[in-house]
Each structure stands twice: as structure tokens, then as C-alpha cells.
N, C-alpha and C positions, 0 to 999 in steps of 0.2 A: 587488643593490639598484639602483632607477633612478629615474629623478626625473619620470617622465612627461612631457618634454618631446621629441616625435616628431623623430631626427635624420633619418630618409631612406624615404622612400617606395620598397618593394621589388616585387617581381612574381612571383610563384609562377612557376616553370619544371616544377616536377615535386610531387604528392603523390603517393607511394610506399607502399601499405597493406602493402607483402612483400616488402621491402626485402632484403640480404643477410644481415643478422643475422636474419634472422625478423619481425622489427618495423616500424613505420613510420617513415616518413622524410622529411621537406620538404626541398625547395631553392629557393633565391631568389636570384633574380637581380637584377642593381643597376645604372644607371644609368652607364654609361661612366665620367662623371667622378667619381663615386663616393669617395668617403674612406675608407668605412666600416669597408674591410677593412686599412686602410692598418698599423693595430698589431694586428693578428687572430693570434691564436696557438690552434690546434686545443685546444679544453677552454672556451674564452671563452664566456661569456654574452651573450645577444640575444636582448634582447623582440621578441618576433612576435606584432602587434595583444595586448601586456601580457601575453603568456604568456614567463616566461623559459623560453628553448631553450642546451642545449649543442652548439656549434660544432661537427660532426663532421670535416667534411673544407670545404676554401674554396681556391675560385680568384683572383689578383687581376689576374687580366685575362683574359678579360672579366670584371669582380667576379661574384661569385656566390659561394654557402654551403649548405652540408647544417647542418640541425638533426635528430634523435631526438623521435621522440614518445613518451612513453611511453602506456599505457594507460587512466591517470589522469585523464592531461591530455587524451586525447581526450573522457574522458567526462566530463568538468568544463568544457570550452571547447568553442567550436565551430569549431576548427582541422580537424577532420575533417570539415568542409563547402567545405573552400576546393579549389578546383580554377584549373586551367592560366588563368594571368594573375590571375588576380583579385591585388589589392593589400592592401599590410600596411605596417604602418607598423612601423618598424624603433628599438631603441636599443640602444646599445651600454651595457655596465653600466658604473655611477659609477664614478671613479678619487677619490682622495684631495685631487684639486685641482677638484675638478666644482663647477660653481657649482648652488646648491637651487635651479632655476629652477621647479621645481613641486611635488611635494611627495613623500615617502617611497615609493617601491611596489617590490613587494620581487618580481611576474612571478609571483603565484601567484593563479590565477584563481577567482571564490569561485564565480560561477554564470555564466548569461548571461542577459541579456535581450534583448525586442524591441523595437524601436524602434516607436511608437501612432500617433505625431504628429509632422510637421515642419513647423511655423510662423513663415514672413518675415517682421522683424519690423527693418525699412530693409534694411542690406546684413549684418547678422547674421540667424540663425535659430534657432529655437525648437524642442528638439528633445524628446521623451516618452519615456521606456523604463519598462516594465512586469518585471523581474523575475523570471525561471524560479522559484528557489527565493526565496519571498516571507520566509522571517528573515533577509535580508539587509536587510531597508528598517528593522530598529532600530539600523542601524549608518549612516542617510544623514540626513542632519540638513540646514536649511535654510544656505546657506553656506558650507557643509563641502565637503572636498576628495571627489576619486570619480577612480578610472582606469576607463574607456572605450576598450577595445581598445589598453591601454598610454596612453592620453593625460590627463593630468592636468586634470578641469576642476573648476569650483565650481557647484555645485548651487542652480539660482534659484529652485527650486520642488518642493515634497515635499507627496504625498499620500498620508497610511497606512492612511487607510481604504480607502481604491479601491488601493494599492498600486504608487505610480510616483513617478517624479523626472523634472523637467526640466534641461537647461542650459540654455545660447547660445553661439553660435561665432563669432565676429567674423570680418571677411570674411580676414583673415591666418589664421588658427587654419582657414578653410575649406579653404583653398588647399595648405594641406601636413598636412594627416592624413586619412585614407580614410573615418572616418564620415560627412563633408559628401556624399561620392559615393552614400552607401549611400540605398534606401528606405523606406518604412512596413512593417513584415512581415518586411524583417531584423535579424538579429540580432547582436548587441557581447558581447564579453567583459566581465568585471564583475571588480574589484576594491576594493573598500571600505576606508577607513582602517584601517590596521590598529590605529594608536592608539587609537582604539573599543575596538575588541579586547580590546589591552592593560588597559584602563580598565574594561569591562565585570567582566574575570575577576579583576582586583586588587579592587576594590569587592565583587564574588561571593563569593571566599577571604576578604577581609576580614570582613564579614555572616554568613557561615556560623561565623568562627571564634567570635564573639559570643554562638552559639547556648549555652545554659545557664550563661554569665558573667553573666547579667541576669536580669531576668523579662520572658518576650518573647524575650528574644532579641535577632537583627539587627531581629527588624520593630518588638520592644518598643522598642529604640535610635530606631530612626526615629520611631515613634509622638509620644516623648519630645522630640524634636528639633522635631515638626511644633508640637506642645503649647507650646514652651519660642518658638517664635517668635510664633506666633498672640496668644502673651502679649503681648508684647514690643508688637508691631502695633497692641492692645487700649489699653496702658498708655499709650504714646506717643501715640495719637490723643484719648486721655479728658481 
């Protein structure tokens, strides 16, 4: 679990498509003064741009770390586009004393999108992502939380007919997470509330259970519920 708030801006050293196991392999190197690795134990979790990775092997000094890709995650994220330097924003997973400085993300990426738009807007900017796989935009709501290559932000602007969301980055939020650096045409990892989710499929299960307790059903229920307000609306106003 992580809170989407980016601790360290890392540097790709190595992707590894045929690694010693057979598999793929990243490694990332870290800034001298570096903390990151400072209570690192081989098996630990580290979001890489909102993807959790397990720790394979880490050096701490000069810092650096091996992650595992597995083959999921390449075809879910766009970790298999990163090459030598390119940067990533790095967290270490929640401990039991972490302050919620952003919101739940639990490092499992849903799709990716691409960024349409990047609009100045004083010393903050205005930024558009469009969506690979588009049933993720009934999970992004105006206000609502969203991870962005592991970064926690709030969503100022939803369009679901054209199919995109905006933020804004204040110019501190620029300066230490790697999307401010990125283009029009690249593309961010995506992770959506997962509380949707949760909320979606409890209300789903719920609705379906209804089916034949009533007449109608879940939709008869609702119908009933639309009817029993509309009243109410009717009565109150007359």
C-alpha cells in the first residue's frame, strides 16, 4: 500500500528484457544523498511511476535497486518503454506510523494514458490525459482522487463523452515528480480509486441479489425509490 505522495526522484541505470532468471529486470539508481534505501530489506515494495515492484537485490552506496517485472505488468504499464536515464518517481510502501498525505494506492496499474494537453495556467499547469482502455473513466469523477505514475492528484476536470480528465500541478508538486518533465504524446501510468471499485461491486452484488425478492428486481427497487422521491419533490412544492 502507498499514499501517492512521490519520496525520491530515481534514474533508470539498466532495463533488462533477459535478465538471469529468464525475465525482466529494472534497476535504478538514486541520488547520493539518498535515504530511500536506508531500511531496505530484499523482498520490500517500491512504486516505480505507481507500479509496485519487489526489491530484488540493492546497493547503498552508491544507492541503487533491482526490481522484477513480471509479464503482466509489462503489458498493463508502460515500464517496458523506459530506457537508460529516463526518470521515475520512487515510494517506499506505507509503514504503520505513515502519515495519509494522499490517498490509498495500492501499485496496481489499471491502464495508461496519454497526455493531449499541457496548459499554463500562472506558475501551475493544466494537464489532459485520454485513457488506453476508456472503462476506466466510470471510475474518475469530478474531485476525486487518481494516481498518475504513482502520484496522488485531484481531478479538476472530466469529460466522458470525449473521454479524458484534467489536473493541475502547483509549481512544488512540478518540481519533484516526473510528469511536469513529460510531453503531449507521452504517456502515465493510471490507477483509479480503488474505493469506486469497492462501491461499484458492493452496490452490483447488492442489486443483483434483489433480482426475484421483488417485481422488477434491482431495477424494479430503484424505479420505486426514483417514483417515492419525485413524490415527495411533488408534495413539498404544491
Amino acid at each position: 500500500m502507498f499514499t501517492g505522495i512521490v519520496e525520491e526522484i530515481g534514474v533508470v541505470a539498466e532495463l533488462n528484457p533477459q535478465d538471469s532468471t529468464g525475465g525482466t529486470s529494472l534497476t535504478i539508481s538514486l541520488p547520493a544523498t539518498s535515504t530511500l534505501l536506508s531500511d531496505c530489506h530484499l523482498g520490500d515494495s517500491i512504486a516505480v511511476n505507481g507500479v509496485c515492484l519487489t526489491v530484488t537485490t540493492f546497493t547503498p552506496s552508491p544507492p541503487s535497486f533491482t526490481v522484477g517485472i513480471a509479464p503482466e505488468t509489462l503489458r498493463l504499464t508502460d515500464l517496458g518503454a523506459l530506457i537508460q536515464n529516463s526518470r521515475v518517481n520512487l515510494e517506499r510502501a506505507v509503514r504503520a506510523d505513515t502519515r495519509m498525505g494522499g490517498h490509498f494506492v495500492q501499485g496496481h496499474v489499471d491502464t495508461t494514458c496519454t497526455i493531449t494537453k499541457m496548459t499554463p495556467d500562472g506558475n501551475a499547469i493544466t494537464i489532459r490525459f485520454s485513457p488506453t482502455n476508456k472503462e476506466v473513466m466510470r471510475y474518475v469523477v469530478y474531485k476525486g482522487f487518481i494516481a498518475l505514475d504513482g502520484t496522488s492528484l485531484t481531478i479538476t476536470k472530466v469529460n466522458d463523452a470525449e473521454g479524458w480528465w484534467e489536473v493541475m500541478l502547483i509549481a512544488y508538486t512540478q518540481e519533484r515528480v516526473v510528469i511536469a518533465g513529460k510531453k503531449v504524446g507521452d504517456t502515465v501510468n493510471v490507477e483509479v480509486d480503488m474505493t469506486a471499485k469497492y462501491v461499484e461491486k458492493s452496490l452490483t452484488g447488492y442489486l443483483e441479489g434483489l433480482e426475484g425478492q421483488s417485481e422488477g428486481g434491482g431495477m424494479g427497487l430503484l424505479e420505486k425509490m426514483v417514483e417515492r422521491i419525485v413524490a415527495q419533490k411533488l408534495a413539498s412544492s404544491s
